[in-house]
MARDOGU-45608 format. One record per atom (N, C-alpha, C, CB): x negated, y negated, z negated. Coordinates in steps of 0.001 Angstrom, whole numbers, padded with zeros to 6 digits, always signed. Each point is the difference from the previous one (the first is absolute). Glycine has a CB too. Layout:
REM residues N
XYZ
...
//
This chain:
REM residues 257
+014540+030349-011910
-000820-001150-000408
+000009-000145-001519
+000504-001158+002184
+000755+001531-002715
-000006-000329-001441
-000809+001413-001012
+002624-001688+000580
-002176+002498+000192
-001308+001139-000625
-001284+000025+000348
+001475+001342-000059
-001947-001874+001147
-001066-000429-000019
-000654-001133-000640
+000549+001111+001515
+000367-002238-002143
-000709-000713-000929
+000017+000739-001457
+000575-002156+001419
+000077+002784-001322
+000349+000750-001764
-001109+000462+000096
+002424+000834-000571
-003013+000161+001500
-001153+000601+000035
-001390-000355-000219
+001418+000713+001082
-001483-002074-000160
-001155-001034-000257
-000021-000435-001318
+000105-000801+002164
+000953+000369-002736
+000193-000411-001678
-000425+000924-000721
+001840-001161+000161
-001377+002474+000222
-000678+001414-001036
-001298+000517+000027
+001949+000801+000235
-002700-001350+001405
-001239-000093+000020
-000788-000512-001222
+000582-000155+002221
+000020-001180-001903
-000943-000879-000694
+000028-000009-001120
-000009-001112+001352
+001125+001749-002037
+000096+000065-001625
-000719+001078-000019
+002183-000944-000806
-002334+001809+001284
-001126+001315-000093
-001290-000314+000013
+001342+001309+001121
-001925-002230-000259
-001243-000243+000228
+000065-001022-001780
-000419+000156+003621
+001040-000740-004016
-000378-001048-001086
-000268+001176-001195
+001672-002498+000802
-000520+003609-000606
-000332+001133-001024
-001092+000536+000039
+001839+000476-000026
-002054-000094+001345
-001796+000735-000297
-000955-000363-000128
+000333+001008+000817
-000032-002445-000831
-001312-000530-000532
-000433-000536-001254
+000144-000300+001905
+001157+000548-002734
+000248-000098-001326
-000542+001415-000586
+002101-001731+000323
-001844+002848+000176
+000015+001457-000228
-001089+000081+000053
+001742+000848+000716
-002188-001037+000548
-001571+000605+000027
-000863-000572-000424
+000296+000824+001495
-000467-002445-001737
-001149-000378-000563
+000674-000262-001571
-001431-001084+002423
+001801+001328-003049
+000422-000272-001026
-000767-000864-001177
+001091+001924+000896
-002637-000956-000766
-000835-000789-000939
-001247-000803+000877
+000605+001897-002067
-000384-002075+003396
-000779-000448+000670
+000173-001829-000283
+000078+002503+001694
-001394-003042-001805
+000376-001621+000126
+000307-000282+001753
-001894-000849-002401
+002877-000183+002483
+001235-000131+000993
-000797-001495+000676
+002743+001282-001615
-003495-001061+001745
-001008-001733+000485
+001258-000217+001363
-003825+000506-000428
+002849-001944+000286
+001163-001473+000699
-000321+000762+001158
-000150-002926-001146
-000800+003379+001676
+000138+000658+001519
+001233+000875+000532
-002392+000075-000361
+002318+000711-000629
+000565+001166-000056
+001536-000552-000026
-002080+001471-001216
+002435-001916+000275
+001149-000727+000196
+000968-000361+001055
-001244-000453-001346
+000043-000209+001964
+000153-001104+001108
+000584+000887+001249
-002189-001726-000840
+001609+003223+000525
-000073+000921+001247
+001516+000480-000267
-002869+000874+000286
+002909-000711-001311
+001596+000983-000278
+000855-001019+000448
-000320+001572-002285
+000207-003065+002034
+001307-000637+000111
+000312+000049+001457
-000283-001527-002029
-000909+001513+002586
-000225-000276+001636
+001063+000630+000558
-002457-000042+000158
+001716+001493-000217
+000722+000979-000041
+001712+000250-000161
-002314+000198-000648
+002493-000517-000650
+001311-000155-000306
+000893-000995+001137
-000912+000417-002606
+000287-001197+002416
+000360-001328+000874
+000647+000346+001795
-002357-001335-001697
+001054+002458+002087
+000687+000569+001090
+001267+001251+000151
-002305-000860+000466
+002312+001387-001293
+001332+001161-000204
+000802-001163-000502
-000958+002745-000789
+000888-003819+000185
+001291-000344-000051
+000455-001033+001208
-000240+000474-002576
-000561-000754+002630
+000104-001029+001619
-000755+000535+001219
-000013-002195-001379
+000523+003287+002102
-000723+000543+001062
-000142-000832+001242
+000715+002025-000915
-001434-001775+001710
-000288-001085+001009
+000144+000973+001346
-001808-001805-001573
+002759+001874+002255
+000356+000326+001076
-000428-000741+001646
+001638+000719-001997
-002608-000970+002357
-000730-000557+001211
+000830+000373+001082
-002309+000156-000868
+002633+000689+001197
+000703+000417+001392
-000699-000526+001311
+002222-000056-001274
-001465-000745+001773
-000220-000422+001352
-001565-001278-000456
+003405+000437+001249
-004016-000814-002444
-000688-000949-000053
-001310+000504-000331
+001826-001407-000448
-001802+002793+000388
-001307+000776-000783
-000694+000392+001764
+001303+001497-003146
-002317-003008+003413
-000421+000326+001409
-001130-001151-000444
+002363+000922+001981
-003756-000979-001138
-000703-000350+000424
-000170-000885+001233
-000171+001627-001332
+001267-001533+002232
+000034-000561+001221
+001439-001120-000575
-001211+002443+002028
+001183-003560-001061
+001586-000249-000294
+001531+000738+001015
-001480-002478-000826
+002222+002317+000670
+001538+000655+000855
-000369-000744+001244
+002287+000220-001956
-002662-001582+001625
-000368-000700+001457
-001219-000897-000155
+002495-000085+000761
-002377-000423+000104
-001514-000861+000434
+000437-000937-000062
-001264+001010+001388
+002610-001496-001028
+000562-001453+000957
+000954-000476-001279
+000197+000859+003166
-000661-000648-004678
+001370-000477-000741
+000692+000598-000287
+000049-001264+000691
+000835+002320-000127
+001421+000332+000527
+000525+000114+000843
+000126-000523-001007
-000770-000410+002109
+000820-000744+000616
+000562+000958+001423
-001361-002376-001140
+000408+003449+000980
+000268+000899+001143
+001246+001165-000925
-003027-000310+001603
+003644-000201-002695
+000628+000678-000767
+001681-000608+000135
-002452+000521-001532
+001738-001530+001438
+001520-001038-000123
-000741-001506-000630
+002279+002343-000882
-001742-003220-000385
+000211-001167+000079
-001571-000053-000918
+003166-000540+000384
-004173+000123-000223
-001177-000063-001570
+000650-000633-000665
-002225-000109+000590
+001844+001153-002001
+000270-001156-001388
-000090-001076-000165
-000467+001100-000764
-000439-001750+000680
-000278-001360+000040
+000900-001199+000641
-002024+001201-000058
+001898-000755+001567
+001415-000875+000833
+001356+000352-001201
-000844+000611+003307
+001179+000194-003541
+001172-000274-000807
+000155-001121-001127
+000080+002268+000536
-000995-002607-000885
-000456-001099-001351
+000104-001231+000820
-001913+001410-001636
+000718-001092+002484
-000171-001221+000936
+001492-000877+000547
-002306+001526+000837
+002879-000071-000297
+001352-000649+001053
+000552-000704-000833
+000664+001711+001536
-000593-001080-002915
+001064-000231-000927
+000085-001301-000456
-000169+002109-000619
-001001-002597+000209
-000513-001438-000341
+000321-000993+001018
-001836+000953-001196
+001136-000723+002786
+000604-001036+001405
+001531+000000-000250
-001865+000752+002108
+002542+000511-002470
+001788-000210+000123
+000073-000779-000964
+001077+002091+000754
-001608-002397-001863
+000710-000702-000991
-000187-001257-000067
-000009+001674-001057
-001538-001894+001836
-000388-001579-000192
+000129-000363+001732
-002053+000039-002576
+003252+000354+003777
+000159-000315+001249
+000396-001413-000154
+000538+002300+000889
+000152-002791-002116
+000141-001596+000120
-000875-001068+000071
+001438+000672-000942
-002926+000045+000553
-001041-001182+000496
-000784+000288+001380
-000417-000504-002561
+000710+001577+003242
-000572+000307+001087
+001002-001083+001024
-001000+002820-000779
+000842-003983+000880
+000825-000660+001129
-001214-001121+000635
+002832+000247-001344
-002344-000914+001985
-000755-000792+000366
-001099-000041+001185
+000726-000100-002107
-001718-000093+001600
-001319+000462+000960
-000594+000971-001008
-000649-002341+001512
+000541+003249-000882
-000616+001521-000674
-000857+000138+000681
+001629+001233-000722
-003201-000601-000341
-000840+000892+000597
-000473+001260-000839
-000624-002010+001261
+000509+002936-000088
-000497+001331-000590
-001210+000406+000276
+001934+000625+000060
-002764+000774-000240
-001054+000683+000168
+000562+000665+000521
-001322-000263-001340
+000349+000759+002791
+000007+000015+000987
+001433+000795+000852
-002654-000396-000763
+003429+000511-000002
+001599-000214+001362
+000892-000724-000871
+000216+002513+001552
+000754-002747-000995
+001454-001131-000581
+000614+001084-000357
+000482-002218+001544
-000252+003732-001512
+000929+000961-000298
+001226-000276-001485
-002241+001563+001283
+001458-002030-002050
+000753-000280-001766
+000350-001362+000368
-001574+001416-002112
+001229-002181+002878
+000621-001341+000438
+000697-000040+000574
-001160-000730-000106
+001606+001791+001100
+001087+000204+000911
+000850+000706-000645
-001144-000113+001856
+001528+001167-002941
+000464+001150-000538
+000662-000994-001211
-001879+002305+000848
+001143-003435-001543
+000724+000174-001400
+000097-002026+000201
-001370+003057-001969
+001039-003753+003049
+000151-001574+000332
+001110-000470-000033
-001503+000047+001216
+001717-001136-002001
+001522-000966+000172
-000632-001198+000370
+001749+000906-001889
-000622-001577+002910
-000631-001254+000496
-001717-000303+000233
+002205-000656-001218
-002400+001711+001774
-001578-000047+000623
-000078-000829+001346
-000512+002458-000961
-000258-003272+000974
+000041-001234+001194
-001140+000254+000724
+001081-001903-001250
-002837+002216+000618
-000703+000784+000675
-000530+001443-000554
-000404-002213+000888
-000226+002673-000184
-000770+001095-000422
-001671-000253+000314
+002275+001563+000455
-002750-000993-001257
-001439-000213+000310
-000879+001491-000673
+000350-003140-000147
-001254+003552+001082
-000855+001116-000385
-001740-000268-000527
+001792+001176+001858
-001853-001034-003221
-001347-000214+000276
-001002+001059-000410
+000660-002236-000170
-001704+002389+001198
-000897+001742-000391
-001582-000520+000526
+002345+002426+000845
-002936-001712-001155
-001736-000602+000157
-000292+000895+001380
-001101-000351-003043
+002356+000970+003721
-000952+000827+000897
+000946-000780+001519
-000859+003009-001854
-000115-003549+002530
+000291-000675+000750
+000818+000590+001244
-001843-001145-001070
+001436+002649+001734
+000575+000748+000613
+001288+000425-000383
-001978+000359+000519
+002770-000861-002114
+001500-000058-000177
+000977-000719+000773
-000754+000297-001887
+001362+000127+002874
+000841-000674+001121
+001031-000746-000783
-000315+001824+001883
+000769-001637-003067
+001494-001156-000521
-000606-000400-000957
+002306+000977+000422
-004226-001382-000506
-000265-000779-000979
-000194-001385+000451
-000848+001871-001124
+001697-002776+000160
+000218-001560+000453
-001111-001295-000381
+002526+000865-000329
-003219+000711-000811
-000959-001008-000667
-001414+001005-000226
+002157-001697-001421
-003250+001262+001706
-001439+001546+000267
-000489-000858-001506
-001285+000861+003631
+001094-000219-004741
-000873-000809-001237
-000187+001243-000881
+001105-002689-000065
-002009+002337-000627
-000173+000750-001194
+000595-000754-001185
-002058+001055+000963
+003103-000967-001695
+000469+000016-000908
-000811-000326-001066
+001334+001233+001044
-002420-000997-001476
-001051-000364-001107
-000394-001385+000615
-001015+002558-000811
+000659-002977+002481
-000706-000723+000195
+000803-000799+001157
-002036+001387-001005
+003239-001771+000721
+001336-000549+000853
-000202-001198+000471
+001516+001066-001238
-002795-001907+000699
+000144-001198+000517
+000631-000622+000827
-001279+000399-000592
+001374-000026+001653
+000475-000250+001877
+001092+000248-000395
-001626+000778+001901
+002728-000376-002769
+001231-000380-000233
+000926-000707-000855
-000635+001360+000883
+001349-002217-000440
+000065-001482-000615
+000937+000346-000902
-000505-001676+001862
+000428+000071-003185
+000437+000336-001300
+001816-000352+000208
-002775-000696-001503
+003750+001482+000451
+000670-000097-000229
+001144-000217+002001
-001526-000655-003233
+001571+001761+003437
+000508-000038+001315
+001089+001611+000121
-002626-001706+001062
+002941+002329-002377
+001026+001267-000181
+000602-000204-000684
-000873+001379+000385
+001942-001080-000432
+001285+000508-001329
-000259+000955-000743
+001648-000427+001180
-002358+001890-000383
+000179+001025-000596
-001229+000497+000653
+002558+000175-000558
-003494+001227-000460
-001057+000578+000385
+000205+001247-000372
-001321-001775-000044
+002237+002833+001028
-000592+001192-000159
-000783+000570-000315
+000704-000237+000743
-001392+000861-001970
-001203+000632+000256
+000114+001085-000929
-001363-001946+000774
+001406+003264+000121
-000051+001174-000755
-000990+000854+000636
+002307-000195-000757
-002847+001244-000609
-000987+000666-000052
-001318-000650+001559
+002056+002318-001547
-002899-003485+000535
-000559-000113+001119
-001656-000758-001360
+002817-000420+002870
-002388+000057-003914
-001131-000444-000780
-000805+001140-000557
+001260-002010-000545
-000949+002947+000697
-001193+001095+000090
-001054+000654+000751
+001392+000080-000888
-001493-001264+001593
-000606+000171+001454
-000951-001415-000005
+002318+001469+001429
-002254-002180-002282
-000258-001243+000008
-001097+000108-001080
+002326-001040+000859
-003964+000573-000812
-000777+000045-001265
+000541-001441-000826
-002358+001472+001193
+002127-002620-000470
+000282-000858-000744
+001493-000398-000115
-002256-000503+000436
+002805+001459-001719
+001486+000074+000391
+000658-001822-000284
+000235+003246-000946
-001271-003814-000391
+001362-000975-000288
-000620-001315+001029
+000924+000758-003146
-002071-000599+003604
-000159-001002+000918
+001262+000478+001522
-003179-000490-001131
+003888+001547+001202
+000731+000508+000842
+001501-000386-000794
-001943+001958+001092
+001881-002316-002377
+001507-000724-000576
-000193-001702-000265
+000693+002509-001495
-001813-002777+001798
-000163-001620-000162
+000875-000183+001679
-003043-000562-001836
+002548+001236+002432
-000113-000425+001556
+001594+000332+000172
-002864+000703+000992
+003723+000435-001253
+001171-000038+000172
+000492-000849-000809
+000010+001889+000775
-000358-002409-002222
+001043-001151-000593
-000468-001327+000938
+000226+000982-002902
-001247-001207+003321
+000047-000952+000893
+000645-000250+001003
-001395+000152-000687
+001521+000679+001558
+000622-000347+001433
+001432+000037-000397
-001804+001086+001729
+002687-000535-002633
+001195-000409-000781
+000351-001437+000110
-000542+001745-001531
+001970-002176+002355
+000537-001094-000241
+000289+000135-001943
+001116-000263+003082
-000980-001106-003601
+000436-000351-001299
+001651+000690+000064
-001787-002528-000324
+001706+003518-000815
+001304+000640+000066
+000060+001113+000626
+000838-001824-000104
-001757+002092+000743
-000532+001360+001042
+000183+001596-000891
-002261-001852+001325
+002361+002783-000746
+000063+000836-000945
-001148+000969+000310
+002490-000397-000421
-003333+001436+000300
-001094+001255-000121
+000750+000859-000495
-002078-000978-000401
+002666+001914+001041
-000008+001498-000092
-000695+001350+000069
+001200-001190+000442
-001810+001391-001710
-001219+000721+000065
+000019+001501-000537
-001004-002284-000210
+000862+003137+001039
-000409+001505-000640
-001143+000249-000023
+001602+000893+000615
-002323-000058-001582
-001136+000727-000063
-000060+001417-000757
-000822-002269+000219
-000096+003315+000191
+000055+001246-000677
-000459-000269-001555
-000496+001353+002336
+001088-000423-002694
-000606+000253-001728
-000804+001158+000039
+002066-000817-001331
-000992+001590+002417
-000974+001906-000080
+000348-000119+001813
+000919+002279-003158
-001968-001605+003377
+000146+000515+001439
-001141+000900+000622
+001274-002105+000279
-001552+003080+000860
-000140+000075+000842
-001241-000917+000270
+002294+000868+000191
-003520-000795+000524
-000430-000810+001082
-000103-000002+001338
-000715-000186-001495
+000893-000478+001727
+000516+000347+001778
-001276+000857+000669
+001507-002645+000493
-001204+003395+000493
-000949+000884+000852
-001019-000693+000224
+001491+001187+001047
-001150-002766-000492
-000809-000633+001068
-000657-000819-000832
+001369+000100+002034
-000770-000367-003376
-000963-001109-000795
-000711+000487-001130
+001504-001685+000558
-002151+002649-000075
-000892+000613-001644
-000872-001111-000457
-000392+002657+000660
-000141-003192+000179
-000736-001153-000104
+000434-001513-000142
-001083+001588+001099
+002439-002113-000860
+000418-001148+000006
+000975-000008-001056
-000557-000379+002280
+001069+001226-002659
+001077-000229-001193
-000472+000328-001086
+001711+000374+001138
-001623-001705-002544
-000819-000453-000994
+001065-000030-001287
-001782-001442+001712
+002885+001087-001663
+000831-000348-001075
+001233+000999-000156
-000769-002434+000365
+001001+002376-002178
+001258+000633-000082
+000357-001155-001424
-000417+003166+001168
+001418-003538-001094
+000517-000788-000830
+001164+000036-000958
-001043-000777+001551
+000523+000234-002565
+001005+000665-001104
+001434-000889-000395
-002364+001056-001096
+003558-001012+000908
+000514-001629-000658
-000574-001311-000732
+001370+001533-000184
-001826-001019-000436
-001100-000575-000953
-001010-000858+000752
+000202+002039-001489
-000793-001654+002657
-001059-000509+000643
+001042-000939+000964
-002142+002143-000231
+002999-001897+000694
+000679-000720+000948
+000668-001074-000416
+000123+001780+001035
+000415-001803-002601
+000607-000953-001228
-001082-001173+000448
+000923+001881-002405
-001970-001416+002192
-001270-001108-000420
-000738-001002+001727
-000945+002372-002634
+001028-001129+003262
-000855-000434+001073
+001248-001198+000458
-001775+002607+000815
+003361-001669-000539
+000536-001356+000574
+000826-001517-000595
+000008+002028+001422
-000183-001612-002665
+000393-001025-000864
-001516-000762+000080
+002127+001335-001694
-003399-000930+001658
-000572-000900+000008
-000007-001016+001059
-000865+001407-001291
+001095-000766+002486
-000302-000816+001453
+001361-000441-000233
-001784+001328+001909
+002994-001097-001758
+001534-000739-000181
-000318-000330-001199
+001843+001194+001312
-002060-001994-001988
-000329-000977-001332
+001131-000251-000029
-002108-001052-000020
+002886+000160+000329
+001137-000893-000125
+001012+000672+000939
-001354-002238-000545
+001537+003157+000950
+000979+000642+000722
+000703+000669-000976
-001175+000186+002031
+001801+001069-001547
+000611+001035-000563
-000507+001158+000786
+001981-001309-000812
-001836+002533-000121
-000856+001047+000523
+000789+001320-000828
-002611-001612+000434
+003166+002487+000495
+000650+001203-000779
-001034+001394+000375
+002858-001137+000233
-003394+001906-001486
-000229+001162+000607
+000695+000954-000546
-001908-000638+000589
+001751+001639-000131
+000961+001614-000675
-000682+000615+000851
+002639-000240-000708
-002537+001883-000522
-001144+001103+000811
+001089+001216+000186
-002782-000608-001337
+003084+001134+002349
+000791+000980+000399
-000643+001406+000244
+001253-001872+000867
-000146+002724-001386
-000582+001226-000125
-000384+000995-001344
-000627-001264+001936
+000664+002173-001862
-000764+001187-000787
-000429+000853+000305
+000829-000306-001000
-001273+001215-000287
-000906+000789+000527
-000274+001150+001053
+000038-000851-001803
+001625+001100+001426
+000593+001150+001468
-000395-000336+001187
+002029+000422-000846
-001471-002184+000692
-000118-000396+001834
-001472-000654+000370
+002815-000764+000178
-003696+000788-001312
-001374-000092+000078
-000671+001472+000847
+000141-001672-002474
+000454+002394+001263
-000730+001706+000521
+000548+000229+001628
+000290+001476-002854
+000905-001581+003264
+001006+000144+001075
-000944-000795+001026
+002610+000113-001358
-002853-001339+001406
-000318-000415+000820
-001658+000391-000015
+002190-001634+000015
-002936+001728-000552
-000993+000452+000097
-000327+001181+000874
+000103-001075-001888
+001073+001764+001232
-000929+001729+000620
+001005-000061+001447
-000596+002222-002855
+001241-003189+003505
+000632-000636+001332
+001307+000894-000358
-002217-000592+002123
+002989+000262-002390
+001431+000226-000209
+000865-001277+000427
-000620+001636-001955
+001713-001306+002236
+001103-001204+000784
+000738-000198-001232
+000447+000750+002734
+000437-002182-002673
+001133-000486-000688
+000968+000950+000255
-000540-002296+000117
+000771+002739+001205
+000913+001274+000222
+000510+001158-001161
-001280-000376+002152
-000186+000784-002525
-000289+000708-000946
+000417+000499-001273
-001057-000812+001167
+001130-000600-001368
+000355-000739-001602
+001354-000914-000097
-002696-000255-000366
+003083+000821-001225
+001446-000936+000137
-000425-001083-000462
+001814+001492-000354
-000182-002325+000788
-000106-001108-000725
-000452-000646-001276
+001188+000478+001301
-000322+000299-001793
-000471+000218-001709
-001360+000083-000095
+001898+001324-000676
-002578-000693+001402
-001310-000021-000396
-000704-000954+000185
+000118+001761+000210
-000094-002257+001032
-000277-001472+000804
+000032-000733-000664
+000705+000201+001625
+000460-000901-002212
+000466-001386-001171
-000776-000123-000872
+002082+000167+000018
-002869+001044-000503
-000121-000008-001826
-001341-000897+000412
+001042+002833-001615
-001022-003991+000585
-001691-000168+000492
-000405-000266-001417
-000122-001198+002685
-001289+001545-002800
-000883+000281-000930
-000779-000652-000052
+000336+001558+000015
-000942-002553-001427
-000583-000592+000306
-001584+000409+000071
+002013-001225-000619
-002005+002309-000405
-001252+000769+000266
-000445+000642+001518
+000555+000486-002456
+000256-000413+003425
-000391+000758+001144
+000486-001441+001196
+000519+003248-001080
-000832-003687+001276
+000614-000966+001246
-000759+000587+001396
+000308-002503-001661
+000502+003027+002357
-000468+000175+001326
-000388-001491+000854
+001569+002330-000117
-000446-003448+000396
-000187-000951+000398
+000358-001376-000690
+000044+001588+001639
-000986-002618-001528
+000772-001157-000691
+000186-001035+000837
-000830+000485-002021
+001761-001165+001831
+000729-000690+000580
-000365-001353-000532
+001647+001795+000428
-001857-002920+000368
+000699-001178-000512
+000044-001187+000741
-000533+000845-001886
+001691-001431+001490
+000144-001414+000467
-000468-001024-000296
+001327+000672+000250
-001883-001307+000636
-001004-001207-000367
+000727-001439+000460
-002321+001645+000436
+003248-002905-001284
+000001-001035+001022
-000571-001011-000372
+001707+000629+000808
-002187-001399+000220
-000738-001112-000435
+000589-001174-000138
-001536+000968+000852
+001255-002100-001887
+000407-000825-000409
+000191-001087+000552
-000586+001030-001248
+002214-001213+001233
+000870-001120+001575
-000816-001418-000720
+003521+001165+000754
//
């Protein structure tokens, strides 16, 4: 490995020589320039693709036929840390699974999904257009990766800070980079940045408190993209998060007791 970078280094000092050599009295225009550094740029930083230099992805399903998707790792990570406001009366999109897995002192559970044929849904609504479900009646609102599916997303965060008891908490994931699902080429609309999520839910929580953070880089951007597992990848790699690359952002929303 180490003679092979010596080598790449001797490349590239060769290529800077011959182009000193050979054009000597040639004028060196900004194009031209632009091309050598390029150039240079790759012998000294080679780009090794391996397993990612593909057209298709590793999977279809995420990962998930791999082991754990990227994303759930961010995701889980966030429910483990904020399990102290999941108590109470909880509701999720469309199963209780993260309500059952990461709940302290949970008294009910509640499911809510727009597709009525969902057997453990407690509540049939569209989320943008919730009316039929009454105000301030949860502690806590699950809701991960599900506002990208939603056109009118913040009329879909008015409606969850509403049905919020005072003091209630919103637990919210959304993609930054992803995948679109097989089945929703047509229904999935949003990818959201920190920045956009800062604004949208501080505006609707006015007087609340509202945390976001964007998890991830670019590895576990590329990783999860071309369907690679957490398996995959170390820890170390996992942790680092970037703010330039956020795979998922996170945030906590509570509304004002």
């Amino acid at each position: 490995m180490i003679l092979l970078r010596r080598n790449q280094a001797n490349e590239a000092d060769e290529v800077t020589s011959s182009a000193m050599v050979d054009r000597p009295n040639a004028p060196f225009r900004g194009y031209d320039r632009l091309r050598w550094r390029q150039r240079l740029e790759r012998l000294r930083r080679p780009a090794w693709l391996g397993t990612i230099r593909r057209t298709k992805p590793l999977s279809d399903h995420w990962g998930r036929d791999r082991g754990t998707p990227v994303d759930r790792y961010y995701i889980e990570r966030f429910l483990a840390e904020e399990q102290d406001a999941i108590r109470g009366r909880v509701l999720e999109v469309m199963s209780a699974d993260y309500t059952e897995r990461f709940g302290s002192a949970v008294e009910r559970r509640d499911v809510l999904d727009i597709d009525a044929e969902n057997e453990v849904a407690t509540i049939v609504a569209d989320l943008a257009a919730a009316d039929s479900v009454p105000s301030d009646i949860f502690d806590c609102f699950i809701l991960t990766q599900t506002l990208q599916y939603i056109y009118d997303v913040k009329a879909a965060v008015e409606h969850a800070h509403r049905i919020l008891r005072p003091g209630g908490t919103l637990l919210c994931t959304v993609p930054a980079i992803s995948r679109i699902a097989r089945l929703q080429l047509e229904s999935e609309y949003w990818r959201l940045t920190p920045e956009a999520c800062s604004r949208l839910f501080r505006d609707v929580f006015a007087r609340g408190e509202v945390a976001v953070r964007g998890h991830g880089n670019v590895l576990t951007a590329v990783a999860f993209l071309v369907g690679m597992a957490v398996e995959e990848l170390s820890p170390r790699e996992l942790d680092r998060d970037d703010p330039f690359f956020p795979l998922v952002v996170t945030v906590r929303a509570t509304k004002s007791a």
